[in-house]
N, C-alpha and C positions, 0 to 999 in steps of 0.2 A: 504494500500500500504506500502511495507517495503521497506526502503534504509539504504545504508551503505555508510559511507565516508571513503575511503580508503587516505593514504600516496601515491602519485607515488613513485613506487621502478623500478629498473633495469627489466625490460619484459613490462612494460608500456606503449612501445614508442608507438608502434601499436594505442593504443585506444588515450592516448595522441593525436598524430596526425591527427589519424578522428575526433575528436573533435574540434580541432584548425580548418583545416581547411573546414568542415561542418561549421559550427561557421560562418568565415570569409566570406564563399559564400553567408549565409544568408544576413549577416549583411552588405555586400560593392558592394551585386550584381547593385545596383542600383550609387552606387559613382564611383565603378574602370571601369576602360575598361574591357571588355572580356577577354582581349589579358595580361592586367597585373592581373587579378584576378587570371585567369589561372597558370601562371610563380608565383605567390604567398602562391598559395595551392599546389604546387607540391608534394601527399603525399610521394614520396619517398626522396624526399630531407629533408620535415620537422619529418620524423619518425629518419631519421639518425642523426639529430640535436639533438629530446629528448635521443636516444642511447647514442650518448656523453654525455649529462647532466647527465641522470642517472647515467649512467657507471663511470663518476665522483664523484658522488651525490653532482652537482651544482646546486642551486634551492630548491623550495622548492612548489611541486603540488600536487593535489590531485584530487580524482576522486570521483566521485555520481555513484552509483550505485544504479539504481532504479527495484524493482523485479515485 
């Protein structure tokens, strides 16, 4: 199996975002309510979130890439 670790750069936000929150559904489906998991993983709000970070390049992420 090959993988590669990438820097997040500006075009990221996308995978960024599914990740955070894929991630977050796993791991709080059982603590959060439905109703806040939901309004927590909002993918369009948290992709426009990492947009600004990157587009700043505030932070500092990175991504697994696995083949």
């Amino acid at each position: 199996m090959d993988y590669l670790i990438i820097k997040a750069k500006a075009g990221d936000e996308t995978a960024l975002a599914y990740i955070q929150t894929e991630s977050w559904k796993a791991a709080f489906k059982n603590i959060l309510s439905e109703e806040i998991l939901h309004k927590s993983t909002e993918i369009t709000h948290i992709t426009s979130m990492y947009k600004r970070l990157l587009d700043s390049g505030i932070g500092h992420g990175y991504i697994l890439e696995v083949d």
